[in-house]
N, C-alpha and C positions, 0 to 999 in steps of 0.2 A: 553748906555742902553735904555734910553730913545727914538732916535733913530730908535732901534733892534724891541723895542715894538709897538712905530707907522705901521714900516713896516709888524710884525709881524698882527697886528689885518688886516693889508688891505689885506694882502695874505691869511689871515683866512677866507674871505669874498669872494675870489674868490671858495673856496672848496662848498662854502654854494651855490655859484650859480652857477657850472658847477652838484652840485648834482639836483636841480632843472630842468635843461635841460635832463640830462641823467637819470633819474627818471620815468620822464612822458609818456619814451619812451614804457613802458609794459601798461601804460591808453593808448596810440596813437597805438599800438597792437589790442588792443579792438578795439577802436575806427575806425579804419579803414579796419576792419574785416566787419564792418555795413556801414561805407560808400565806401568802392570799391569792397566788396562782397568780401572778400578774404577767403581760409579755412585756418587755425592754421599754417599751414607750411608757404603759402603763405606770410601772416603776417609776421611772424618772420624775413623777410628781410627786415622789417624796423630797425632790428637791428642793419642790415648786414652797410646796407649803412650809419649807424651813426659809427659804429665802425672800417668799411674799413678806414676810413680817419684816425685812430688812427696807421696803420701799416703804410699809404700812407707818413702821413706829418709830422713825430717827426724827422726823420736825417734832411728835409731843416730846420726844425725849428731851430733845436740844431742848426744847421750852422748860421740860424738867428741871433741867441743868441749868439752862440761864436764872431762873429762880431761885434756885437754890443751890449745888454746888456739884462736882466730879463728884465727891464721895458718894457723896446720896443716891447717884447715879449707878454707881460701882454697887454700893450692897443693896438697892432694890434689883438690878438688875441680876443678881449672884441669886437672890433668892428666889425670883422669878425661875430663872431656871434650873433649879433646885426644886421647886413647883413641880415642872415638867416634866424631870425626871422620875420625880415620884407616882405621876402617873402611869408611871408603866406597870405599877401594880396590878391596877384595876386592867389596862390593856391585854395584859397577858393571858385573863381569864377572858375580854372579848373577844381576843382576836381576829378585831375587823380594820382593815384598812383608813378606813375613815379616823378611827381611833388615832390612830399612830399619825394618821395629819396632821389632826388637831394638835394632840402632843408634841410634834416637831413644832409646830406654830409659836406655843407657848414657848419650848425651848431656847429657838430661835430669838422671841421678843427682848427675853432677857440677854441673851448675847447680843441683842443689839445694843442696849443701853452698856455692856461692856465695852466692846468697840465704838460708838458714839462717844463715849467717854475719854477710854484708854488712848487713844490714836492721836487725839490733838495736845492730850495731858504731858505725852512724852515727849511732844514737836514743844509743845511751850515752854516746859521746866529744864529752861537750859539753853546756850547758846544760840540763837536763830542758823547761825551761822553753821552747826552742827546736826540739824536738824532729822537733812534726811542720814546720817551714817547713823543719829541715835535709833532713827523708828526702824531704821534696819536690823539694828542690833536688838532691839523690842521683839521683832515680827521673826527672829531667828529662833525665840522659846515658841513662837508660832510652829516654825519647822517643827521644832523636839517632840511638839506636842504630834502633830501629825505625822510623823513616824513611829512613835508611839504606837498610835492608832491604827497604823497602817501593818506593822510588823507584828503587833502580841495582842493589839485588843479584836482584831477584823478575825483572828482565827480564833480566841475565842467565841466569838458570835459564830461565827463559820461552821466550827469540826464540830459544836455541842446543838445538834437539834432536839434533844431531849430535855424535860426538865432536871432542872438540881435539885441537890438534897430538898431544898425549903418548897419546892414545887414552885417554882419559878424558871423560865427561859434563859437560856447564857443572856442572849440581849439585853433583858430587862435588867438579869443582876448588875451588866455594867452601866448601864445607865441609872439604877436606882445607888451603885455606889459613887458614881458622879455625883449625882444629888446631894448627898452627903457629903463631900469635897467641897464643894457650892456652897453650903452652910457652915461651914467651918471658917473658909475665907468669908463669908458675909461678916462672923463673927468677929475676927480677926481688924477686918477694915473699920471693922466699929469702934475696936478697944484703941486702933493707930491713929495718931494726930498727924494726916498730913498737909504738908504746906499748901498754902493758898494762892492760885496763881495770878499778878495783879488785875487780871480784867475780873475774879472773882473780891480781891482785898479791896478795891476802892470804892467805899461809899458815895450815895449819889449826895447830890448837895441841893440846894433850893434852888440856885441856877441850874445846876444841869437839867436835861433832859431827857423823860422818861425814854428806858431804854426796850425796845421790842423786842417779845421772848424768842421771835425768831424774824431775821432779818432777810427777807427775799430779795433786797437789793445787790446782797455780795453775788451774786449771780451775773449781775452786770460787769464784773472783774471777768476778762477774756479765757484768763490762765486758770479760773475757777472754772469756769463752765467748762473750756475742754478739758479740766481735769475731772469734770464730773460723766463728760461724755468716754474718757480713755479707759475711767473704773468702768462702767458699763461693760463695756465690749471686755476688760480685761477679765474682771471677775466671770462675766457670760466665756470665754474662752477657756480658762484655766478646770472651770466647773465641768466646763461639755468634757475636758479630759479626764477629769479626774473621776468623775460620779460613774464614768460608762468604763474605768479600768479593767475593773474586776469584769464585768457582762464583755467587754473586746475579748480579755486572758481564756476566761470559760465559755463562752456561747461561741465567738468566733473563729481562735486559736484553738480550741479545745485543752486549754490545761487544767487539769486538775484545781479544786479549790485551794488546796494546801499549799499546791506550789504558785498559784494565781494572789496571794496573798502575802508570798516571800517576793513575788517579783514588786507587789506595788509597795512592800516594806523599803525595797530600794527605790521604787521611786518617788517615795518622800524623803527616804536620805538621801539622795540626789537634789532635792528642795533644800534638804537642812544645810547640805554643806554648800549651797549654792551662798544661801542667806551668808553663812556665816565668811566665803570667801569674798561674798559682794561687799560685804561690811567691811574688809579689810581693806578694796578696792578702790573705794572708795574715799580713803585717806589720801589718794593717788590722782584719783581720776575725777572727772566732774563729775554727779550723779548723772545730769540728763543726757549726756553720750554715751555713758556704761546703757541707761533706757535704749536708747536706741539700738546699740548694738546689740544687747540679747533680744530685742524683739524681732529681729534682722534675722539672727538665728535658728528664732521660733518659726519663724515663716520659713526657711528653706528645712526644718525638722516637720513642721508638718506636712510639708510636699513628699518628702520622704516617705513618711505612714501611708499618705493618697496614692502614691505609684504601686509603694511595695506591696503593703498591710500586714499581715501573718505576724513572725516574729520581729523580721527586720523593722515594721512599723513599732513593735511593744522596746525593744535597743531606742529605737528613735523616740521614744516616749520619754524614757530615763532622761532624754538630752534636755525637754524641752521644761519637765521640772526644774532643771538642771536654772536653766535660762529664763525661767517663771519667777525664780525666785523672788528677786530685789524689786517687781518691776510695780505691785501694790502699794509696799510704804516709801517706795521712791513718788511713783506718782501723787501720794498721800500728801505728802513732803512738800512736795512743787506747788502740789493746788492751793493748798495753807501757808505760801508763801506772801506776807506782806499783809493780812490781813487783819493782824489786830482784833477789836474788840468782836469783830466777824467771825472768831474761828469756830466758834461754836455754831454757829447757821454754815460757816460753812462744810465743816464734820457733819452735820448733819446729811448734806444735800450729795455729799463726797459716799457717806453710806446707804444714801438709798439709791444709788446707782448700784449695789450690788444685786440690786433686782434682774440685775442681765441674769445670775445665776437662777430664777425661776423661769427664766426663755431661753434663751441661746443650749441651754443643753438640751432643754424639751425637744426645739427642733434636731440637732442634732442624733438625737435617739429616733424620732421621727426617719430622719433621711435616713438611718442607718438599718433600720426595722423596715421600712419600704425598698430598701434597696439591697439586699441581705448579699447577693452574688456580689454586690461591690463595695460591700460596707464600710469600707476605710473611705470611700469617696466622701464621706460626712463631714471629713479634718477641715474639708474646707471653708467650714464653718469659723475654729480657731483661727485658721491663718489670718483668716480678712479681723479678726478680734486682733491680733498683734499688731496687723498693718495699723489700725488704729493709735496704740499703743507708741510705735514709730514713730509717727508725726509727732506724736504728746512730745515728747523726749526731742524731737527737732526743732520745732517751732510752738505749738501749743501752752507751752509751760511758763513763755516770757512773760513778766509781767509788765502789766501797759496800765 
């Protein structure tokens, strides 16, 4: 038990700082809106190329991992993006677009092998029967992290367009001291001996049979597949809201960046406390009906921003973090239900559905950029991502 718990708080650690990385990325929107001159659309493939690497690199990973173990997976991928962020050294002196793609790309890759890893690590080490309140509880240092991000790192990036002392850009310093955080926990994971979970402890035997570094058959599991189609649309919805926060607060509201950067600070803690009150919720309630009902509520809060837009749409935002929360490591939870030595193919195939997040916002910014007199008409995008989400939580999830 003791053990479970060590490894459990390190793996809780890795959720806190893959949200810190992928958080930033709606201030690095902005921010790069003013240093490469981009418009709304343009921007938004900074998302692209953070979240391409998420559809790109989860089967070699899974393959990584099936070979050889979570750890190895955990500190190549810490160091990977530890990598990434050290490039923003040399970035800051090019300061081209392209650059900072790339660099999100690499970032990215390695947070993939975190999440490939971490996501199934915490569904397995531990009661099945608990599964989805533990990755909930997991995915609530995800909140911390992205409030974080959202309340004191977005304004640093934001209020310092100048360089620092060292002649460096706010941006870069906090992503090159990420990097360094990165390396510390890589080093950390190395010197800890954690448990090994049975589908990695049991040796193969002369009878058994060689087993596939990634198995495309769990896909034939109904509750797997539309648990891969629900991540899709969800991550693609959650993303088109978050990434276009700050460009909705300043471009369309017209607020201030200082104050556009206090409001999304609350609406990641509106996420955090979401997490943390869904987790308690869930000692109560079954997971897949709590799914349903916040997605129920997402779809009449984003009708809300479609009619209103201005502020009463940015109030209605708060709601829909609010109701965002639980609705990833629950789905997470259910797809990885019953699968056995598959959880690793199917972690995998679970996280490269987060690929919606390289589409579903691009259009979004699209509709909202061509359509500027009505630009909250874009929500309509999230909603039908939720309606998705819905059914997962109804019927989708069973297993057959």
């Amino acid at each position: 038990m003791k053990k479970n718990t060590l490894a459990l708080s390190l793996v809780f650690c890795l959720f806190f700082l893959w949200a810190i990385s992928s958080n930033l990325l709606p201030t690095m929107i902005r921010q790069l809106m003013k240093t490469c001159e981009l418009n709304t659309f343009e921007a938004s493939f900074t998302e692209s190329a953070y979240w391409l690497a998420y559809f790109v690199c989860p089967i070699p990973i899974a393959m990584y991992m099936k070979k050889y173990s979570y750890k190895s997976g955990i500190v190549l991928g810490l160091l990977l993006a530890a990598f990434g962020g050290l490039l923003f050294f040399p970035a800051a002196i090019i300061r081209e677009y392209w650059a900072y793609l790339c660099i999100f790309f690499i970032i990215a890759t390695g947070m993939c092998f975190l999440e490939t890893a971490a996501n199934p690590y915490v569904t397995v080490l531990g009661d099945a029967q608990t599964a989805p309140r533990r990755l909930n509880l997991a995915q609530s240092f995800n909140g911390l992290g992205a409030f974080i991000s959202a309340m004191f790192l977005s304004k640093a990036v934001l209020t310092s367009e100048q360089p620092t002392g060292d002649g460096l850009p706010a941006d870069s310093v906090v992503y090159i001291t990420l990097a360094f955080v990165l390396i510390a926990f890589a080093v950390l994971f190395m010197l800890v001996k954690l448990p090994r979970i049975q589908e990695e402890s049991q040796p193969s035997t002369l009878n058994s049979q060689p087993s596939t570094l990634i198995d495309f058959s769990v896909l034939r599991r109904p509750h797997l597949r539309w648990g891969v189609i629900a991540q899709f649309f969800y991550n693609g919805g959650q993303t088109a809201i978050n990434s276009l926060f700050l460009v909705y607060c300043c471009t369309y509201v017209g607020l201030p960046e200082t104050t556009a950067t206090t409001f999304f600070g609350f609406y990641m803690l509106a996420f955090l406390l979401g997490r943390w009150i869904g987790t308690l919720l869930m000692g109560r309630f079954r997971p897949q009906h709590m799914l349903v009902t916040y997605a129920v509520v997402n779809m009449g809060l984003c009708l809300v921003i479609m009619v209103f837009g201005g502020m009463v749409g940015l109030y209605a935002m708060l709601g829909v973090s609010f109701f965002m929360s639980i609705m990833y490591p629950t789905q997470f939870s259910l797809a990885l239900n019953g699968l056995g030595d598959q959880t690793k193919s199917g972690s995998a195939f679970l996280v490269m559905a987060i690929v919606g997040n390289a589409c579903l916002p691009q259009f979004t910014a699209y509709v909202m950029h061509t359509h500027a007199a009505i630009y909250q008409v874009a929500y309509v995008v999230p909603l039908i991502c939720f309606a998705f989400c819905a059914y997962y939580g109804w019927r989708g999830y069973v297993v057959r």
